[in-house]
C-alpha positions as CSV (number, residue, x, y, z in Angstrom):
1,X,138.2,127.4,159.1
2,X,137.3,124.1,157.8
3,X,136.4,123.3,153.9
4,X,133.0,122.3,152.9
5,X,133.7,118.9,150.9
6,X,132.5,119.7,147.6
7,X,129.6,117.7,146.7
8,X,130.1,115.0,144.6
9,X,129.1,115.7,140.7
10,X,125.9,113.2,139.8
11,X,126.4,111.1,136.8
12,X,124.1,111.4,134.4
13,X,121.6,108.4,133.3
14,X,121.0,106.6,130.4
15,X,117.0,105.8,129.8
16,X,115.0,107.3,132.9
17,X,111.6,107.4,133.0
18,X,110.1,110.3,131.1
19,X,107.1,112.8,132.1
20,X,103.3,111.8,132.3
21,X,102.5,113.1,129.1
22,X,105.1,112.0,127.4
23,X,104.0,108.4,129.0
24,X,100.8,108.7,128.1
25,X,101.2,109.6,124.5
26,X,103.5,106.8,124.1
27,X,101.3,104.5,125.4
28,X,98.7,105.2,123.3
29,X,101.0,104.7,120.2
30,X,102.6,101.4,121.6
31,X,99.3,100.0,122.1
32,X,98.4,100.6,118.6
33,X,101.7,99.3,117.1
34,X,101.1,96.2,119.0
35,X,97.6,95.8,117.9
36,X,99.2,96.3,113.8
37,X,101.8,94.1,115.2
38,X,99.3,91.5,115.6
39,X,97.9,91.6,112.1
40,X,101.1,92.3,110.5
41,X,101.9,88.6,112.0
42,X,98.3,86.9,111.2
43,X,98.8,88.6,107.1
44,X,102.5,87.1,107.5
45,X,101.5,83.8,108.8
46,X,98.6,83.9,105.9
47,X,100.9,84.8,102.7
48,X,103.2,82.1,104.1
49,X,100.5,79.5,103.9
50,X,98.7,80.5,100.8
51,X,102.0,80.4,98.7
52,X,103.6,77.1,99.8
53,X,99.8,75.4,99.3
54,X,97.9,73.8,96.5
55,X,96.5,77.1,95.5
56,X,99.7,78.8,95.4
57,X,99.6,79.9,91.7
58,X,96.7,81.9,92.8
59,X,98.2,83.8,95.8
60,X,100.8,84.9,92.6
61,X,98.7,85.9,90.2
62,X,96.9,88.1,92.7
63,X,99.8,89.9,93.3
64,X,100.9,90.7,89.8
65,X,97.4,91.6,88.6
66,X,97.5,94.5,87.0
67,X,93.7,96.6,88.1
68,X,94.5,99.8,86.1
69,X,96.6,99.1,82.6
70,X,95.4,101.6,80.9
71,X,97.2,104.3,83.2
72,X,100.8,103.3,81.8
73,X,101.2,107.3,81.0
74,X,101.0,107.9,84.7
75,X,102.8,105.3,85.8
76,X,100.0,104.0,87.7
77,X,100.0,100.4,85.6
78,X,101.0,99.1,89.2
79,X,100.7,95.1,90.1
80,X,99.0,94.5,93.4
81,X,101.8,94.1,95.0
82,X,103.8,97.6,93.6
83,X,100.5,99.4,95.2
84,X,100.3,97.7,98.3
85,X,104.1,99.0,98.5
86,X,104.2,102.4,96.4
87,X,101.4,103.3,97.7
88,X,100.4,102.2,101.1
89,X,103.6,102.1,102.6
90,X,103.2,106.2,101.4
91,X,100.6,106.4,104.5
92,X,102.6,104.5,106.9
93,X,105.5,106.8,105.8
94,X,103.4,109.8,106.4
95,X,103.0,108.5,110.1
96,X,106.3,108.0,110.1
97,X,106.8,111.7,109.2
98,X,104.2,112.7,112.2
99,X,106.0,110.8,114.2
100,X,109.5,112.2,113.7
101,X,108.3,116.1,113.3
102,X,106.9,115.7,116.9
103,X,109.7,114.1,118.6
104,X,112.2,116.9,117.0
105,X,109.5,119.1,118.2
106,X,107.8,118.0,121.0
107,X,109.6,114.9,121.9
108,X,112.4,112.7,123.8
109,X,114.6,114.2,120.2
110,X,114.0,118.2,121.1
111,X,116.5,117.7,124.0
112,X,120.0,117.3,122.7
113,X,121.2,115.1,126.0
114,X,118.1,112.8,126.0
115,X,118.3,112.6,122.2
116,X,121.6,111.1,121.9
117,X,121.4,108.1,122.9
118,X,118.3,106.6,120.5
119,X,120.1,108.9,117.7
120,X,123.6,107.0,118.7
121,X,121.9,103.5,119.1
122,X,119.8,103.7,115.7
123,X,123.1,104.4,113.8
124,X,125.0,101.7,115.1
125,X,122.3,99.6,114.4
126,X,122.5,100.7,111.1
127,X,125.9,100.6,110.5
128,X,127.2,96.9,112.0
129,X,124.2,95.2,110.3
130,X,125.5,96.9,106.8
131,X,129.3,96.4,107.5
132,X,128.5,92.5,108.2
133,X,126.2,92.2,105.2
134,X,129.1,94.1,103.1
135,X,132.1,92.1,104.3
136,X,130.0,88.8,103.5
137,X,128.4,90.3,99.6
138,X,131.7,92.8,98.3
139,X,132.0,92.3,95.1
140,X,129.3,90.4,94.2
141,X,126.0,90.4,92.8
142,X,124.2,91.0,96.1
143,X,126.0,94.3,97.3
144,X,123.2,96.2,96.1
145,X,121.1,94.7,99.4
146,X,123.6,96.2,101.8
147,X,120.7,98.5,103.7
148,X,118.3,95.6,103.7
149,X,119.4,94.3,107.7
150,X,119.7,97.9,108.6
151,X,116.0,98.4,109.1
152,X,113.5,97.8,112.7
153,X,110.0,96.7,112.5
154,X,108.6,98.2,115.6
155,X,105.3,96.8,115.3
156,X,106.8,93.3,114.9
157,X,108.5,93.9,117.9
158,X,106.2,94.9,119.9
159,X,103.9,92.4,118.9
160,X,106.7,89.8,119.8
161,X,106.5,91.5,123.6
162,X,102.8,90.9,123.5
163,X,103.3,87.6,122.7
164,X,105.9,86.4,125.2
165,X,103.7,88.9,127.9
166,X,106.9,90.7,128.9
167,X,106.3,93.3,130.9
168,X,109.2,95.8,129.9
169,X,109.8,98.9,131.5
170,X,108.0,102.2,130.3
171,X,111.6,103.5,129.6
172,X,112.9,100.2,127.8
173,X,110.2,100.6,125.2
174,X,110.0,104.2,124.4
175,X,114.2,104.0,123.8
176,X,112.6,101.0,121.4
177,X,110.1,103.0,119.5
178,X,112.0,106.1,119.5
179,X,115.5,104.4,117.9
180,X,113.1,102.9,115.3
181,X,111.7,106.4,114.7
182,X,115.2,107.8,114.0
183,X,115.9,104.2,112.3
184,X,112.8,104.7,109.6
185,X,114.6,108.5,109.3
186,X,117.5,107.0,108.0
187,X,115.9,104.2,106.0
188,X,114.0,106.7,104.3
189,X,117.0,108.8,103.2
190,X,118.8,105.7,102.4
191,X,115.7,104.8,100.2
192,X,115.5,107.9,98.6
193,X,119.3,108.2,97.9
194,X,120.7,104.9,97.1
195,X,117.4,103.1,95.2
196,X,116.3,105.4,93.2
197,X,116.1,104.9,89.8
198,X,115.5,106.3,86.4
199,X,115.5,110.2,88.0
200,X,113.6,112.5,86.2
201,X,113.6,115.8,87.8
202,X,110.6,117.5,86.6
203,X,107.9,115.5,88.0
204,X,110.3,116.5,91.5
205,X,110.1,120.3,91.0
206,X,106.4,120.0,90.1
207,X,105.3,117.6,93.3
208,X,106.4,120.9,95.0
209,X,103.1,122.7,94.2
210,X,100.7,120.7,95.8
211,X,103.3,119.9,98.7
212,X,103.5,123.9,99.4
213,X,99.6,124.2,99.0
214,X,98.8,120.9,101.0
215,X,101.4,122.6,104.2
216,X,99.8,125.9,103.7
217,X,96.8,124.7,104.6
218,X,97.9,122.7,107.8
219,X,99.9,125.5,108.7
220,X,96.7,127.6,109.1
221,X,95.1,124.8,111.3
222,X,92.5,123.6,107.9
223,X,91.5,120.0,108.0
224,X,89.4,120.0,104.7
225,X,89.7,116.4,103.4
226,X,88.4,117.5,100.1
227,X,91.3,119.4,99.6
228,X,94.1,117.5,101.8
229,X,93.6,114.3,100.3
230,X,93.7,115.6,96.5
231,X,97.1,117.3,97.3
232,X,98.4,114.8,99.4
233,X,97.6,112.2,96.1
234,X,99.2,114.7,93.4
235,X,102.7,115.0,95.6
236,X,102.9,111.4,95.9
237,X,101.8,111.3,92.3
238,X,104.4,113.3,91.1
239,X,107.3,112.3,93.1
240,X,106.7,108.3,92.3
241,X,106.7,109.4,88.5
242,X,110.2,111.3,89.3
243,X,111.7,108.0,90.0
244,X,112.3,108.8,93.6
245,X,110.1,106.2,95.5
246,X,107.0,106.8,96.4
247,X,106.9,106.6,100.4
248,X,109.2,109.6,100.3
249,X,106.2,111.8,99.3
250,X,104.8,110.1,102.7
251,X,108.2,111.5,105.0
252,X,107.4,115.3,103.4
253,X,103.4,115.5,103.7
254,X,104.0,114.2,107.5
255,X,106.5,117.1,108.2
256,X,104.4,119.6,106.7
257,X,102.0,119.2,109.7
258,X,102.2,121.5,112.7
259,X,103.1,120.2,115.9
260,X,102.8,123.1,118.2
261,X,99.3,123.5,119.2
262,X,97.3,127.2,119.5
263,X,96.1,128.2,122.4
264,X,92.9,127.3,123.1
265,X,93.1,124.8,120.5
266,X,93.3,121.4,122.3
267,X,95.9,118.7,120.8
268,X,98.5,119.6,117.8
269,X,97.2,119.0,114.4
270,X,100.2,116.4,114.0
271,X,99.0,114.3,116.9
272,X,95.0,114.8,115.8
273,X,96.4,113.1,112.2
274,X,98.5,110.7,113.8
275,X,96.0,109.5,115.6
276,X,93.5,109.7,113.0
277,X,95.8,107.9,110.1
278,X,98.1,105.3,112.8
279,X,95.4,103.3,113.2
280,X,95.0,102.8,109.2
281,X,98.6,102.3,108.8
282,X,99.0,99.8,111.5
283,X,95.9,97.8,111.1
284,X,95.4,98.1,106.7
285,X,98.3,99.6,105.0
286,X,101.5,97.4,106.9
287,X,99.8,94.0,107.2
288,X,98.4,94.3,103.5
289,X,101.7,95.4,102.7
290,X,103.1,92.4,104.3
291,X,100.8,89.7,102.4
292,X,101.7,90.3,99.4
293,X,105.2,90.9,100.5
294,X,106.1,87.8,102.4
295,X,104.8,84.8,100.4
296,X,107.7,83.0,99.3
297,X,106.9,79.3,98.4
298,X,109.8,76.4,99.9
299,X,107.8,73.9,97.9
300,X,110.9,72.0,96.0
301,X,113.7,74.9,97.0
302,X,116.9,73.7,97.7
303,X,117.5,74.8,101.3
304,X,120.9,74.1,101.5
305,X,121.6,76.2,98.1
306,X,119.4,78.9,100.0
307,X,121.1,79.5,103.3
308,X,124.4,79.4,101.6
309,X,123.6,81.9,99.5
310,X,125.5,85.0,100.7
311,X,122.8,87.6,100.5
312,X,120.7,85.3,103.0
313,X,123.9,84.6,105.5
314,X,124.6,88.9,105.0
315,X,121.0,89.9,106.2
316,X,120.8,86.6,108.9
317,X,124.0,88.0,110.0
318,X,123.1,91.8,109.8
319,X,119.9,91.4,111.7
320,X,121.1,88.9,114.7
321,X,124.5,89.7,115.4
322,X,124.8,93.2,113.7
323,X,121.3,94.7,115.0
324,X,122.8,93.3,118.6
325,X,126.6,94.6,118.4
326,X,125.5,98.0,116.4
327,X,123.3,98.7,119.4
328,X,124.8,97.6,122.7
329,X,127.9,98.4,121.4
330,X,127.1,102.4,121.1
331,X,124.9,102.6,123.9
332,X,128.3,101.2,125.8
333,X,130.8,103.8,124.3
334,X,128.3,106.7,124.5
335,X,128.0,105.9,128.6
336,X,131.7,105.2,128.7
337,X,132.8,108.3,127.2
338,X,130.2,110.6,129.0
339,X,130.7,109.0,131.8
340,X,126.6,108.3,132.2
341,X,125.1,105.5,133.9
342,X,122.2,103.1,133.5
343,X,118.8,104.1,135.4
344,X,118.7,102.1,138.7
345,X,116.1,100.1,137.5
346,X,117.7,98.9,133.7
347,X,121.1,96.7,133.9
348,X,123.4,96.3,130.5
349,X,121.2,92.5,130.0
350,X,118.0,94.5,129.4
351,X,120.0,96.5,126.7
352,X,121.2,92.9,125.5
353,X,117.6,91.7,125.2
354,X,116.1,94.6,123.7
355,X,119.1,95.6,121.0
356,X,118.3,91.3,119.7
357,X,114.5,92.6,119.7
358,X,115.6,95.5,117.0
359,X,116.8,93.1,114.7
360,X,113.4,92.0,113.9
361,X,113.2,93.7,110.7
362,X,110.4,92.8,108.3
363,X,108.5,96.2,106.4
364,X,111.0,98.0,105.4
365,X,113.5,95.6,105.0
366,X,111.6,93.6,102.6
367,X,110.7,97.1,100.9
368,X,114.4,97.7,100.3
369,X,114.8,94.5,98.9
370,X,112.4,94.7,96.3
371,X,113.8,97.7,95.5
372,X,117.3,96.3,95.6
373,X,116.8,92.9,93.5
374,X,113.8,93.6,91.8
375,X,110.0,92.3,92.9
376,X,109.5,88.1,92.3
377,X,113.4,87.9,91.2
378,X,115.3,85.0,92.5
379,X,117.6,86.9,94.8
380,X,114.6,88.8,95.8
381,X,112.6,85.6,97.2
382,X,116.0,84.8,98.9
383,X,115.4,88.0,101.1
384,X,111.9,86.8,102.1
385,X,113.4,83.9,103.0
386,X,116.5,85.6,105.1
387,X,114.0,88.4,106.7
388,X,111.9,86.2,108.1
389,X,114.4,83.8,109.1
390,X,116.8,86.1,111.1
391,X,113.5,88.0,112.3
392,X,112.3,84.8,114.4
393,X,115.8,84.2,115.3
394,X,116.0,87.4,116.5
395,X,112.8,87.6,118.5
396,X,113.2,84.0,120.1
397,X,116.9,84.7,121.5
398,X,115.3,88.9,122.8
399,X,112.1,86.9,124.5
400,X,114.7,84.4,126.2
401,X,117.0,87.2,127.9
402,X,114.1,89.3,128.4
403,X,111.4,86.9,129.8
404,X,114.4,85.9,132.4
405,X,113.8,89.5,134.2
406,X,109.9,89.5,133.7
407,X,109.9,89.1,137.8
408,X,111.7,92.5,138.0
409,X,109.8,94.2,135.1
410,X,106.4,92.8,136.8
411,X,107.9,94.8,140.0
412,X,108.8,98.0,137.9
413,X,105.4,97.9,136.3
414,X,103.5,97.8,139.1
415,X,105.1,100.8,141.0
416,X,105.0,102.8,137.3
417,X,100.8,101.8,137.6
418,X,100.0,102.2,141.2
419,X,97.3,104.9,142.0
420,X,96.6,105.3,145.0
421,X,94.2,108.5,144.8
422,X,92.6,107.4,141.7
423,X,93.2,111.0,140.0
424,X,94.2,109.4,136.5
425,X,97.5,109.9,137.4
426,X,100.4,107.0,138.8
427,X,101.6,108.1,141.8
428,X,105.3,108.0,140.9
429,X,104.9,110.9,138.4
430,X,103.9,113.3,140.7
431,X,106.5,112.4,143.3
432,X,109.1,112.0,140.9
433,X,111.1,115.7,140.5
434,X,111.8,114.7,137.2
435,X,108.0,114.6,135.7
């Protein structure tokens, strides 16, 4: 009797296409990061000009003006610029927080084998850009920016793809926007561990009140803005008077928020508010964020003293080399060691192109470095400087590698697009097994 030969085992693969829904919802989000992408560049481009002009003393004094001194008990006697951090970064952490609780939930992150790879990639690109930045600053006075070239700016990025028209695979960019998902995850707790300062625990216990009221509430499916918004305001209140910053409060009210929809109910209440509040992230809260954030005047600096500055070379370093090596390099070893393989479609030069794109850090990196060296210190304009400068430098060497396969992605594109029954619907999810 002859042997049937056994059938040979099918690898697993790294970064297939996902289901229809899944594409869809994505979409919609990339679309809008893009958009905020765009703005965060023009508010950029604008705090750039303003503070190396003729009226530069007046882009300064905006940002320290003080509109509420009388609230020094609160600590609410915030500059501009502290609000336009403290407090609207605390909305585009709460997106964040949607964001996150829905991918653990409902996401590419709820399965284990599909999660591993952004989850694996995110922390090597975390952990390079901080070894370089820490092997260049040990021992002196810039080792407290070590997490500063750790972070991704996924509307910068995507806004970079807009601009160079690349048309990368569906695939390519959800891996981007869901590594910088898990990336902000770790930013955050970075944040909340390692720069916080002057602790007062108190003001912590007590933002718990409003926190439990504001996710009773969402838990039973109520969107009363009358009482949301006041609750939402006390935690973020109370936990920015603990010492703990501010856009922490953001993380906690966005995983209060169900996920799950009800029968009968339509969409989740975590995708009704992401909607609702990405929008006013991306298009107010990051690019006003990023004015007053990214004017650093060059008029009289000494360049050379600048880019031989060690905290600049760490975070150049970090976001160039270490975003790229942090990346590719654990995507490699997770596909070596679990013997996966590529989708068909991706090759490792893709991976190349779009690990350069993640180290185009700008909103939280120039957050944590603020935090680290203080807002308007020397060392601090130094990190404007070295953000922005290995951001370009990392977007112009991604759009070179990438824009050399924009044939193939074109060709990808068009079959992930093509509808040939016009049911709303591309053709290749419904014959794909997989969707």
């Amino acid at each position: 009797m002859t042997e049937r030969p056994t059938p040979a085992r099918r690898r697993p693969r790294l970064l297939q296409r996902g289901s229809w829904p899944e594409r869809r919802f994505v979409g919609d989000i990339l679309r809008t990061e893009t958009v905020g992408g765009a703005l965060l560049l023009v508010a950029a481009a604008a705090a750039l000009f303003w503070a190396n002009s003729p009226w530069s003393e007046t882009y300064f004094r905006l940002g320290s003006f003080v509109p509420v001194p009388q609230a020094q008990s609160l600590h609410l006697d915030l500059t501009l610029s502290q609000w336009a951090a403290d407090g609207l970064l605390a909305i585009f952490f709460f997106v964040v927080g949607l964001e996150l609780k829905r991918e653990f939930v409902a996401g590419d992150l709820r399965d284990p084998r599909r999660a591993a790879l952004p989850i694996v990639a995110a922390i090597g690109g975390m952990v390079v850009p901080a070894l370089i930045y820490f092997a260049v600053n040990a021992g002196g006075d810039g080792a407290a920016g070590w997490a500063i070239p750790t972070a991704t700016d996924i509307a910068f990025a995507l806004a970079v793809l807009a601009v160079v028209s690349s048309h990368l695979p569906h695939a390519l960019r959800a891996f981007l926007l869901t590594l910088a998902v898990v990336d902000d995850l770790l930013a955050i707790t970075v944040i909340a561990i390692f720069y916080t300062t002057g602790f007062a625990p108190l003001p912590l216990l007590a933002a718990l009140i409003p926190l439990a009221l504001f996710t009773l509430l969402v838990q039973a499916r109520k969107t009363w803005w009358w009482a949301l918004i006041p609750l939402a305001a006390a935690t973020w209140l109370l936990v920015h008077s603990s010492g703990v910053h501010a856009t922490v409060a953001g993380v906690l009210l966005g995983f209060a928020v169900p996920v799950v929809r009800r029968a009968g109910t339509g969409p989740g209440l975590a995708e009704h508010f992401e909607h609702l509040w990405r929008p006013v992230s991306a298009g107010f809260a990051v690019p006003v964020f990023a004015f007053f954030a990214a004017g650093v005047s060059l008029r009289g600096a000494d360049l050379g003293a600048i880019f031989t500055d060690p905290v600049v070379i760490g975070i150049v370093g970090g976001l160039v080399l270490g975003k790229t090596i942090g990346i590719l390099g654990s995507t490699y070893l997770l596909a070596r060691f679990t013997r996966a393989e590529l989708d068909e479609n991706i090759t490792w030069s893709d991976l190349l192109g779009l690990a350069m794109l993640a180290g185009v850090g700008f909103t939280v990196s120039l957050l944590i470095g603020e935090l680290a060296f203080g807002t308007g210190s020397v060392a601090d304009e130094h990190v404007k400087i070295a953000v922005l400068t290995g951001s370009v430098t990392a977007a112009v060497l991604a759009s070179v590698i990438l824009l050399r396969r924009n044939a193939h992605y074109r060709r990808i594109h068009a079959v992930e697009t093509r509808d040939a029954d016009r049911d709303g619907i591309p053709d290749v999810y419904q014959q794909d097994p997989q969707s």
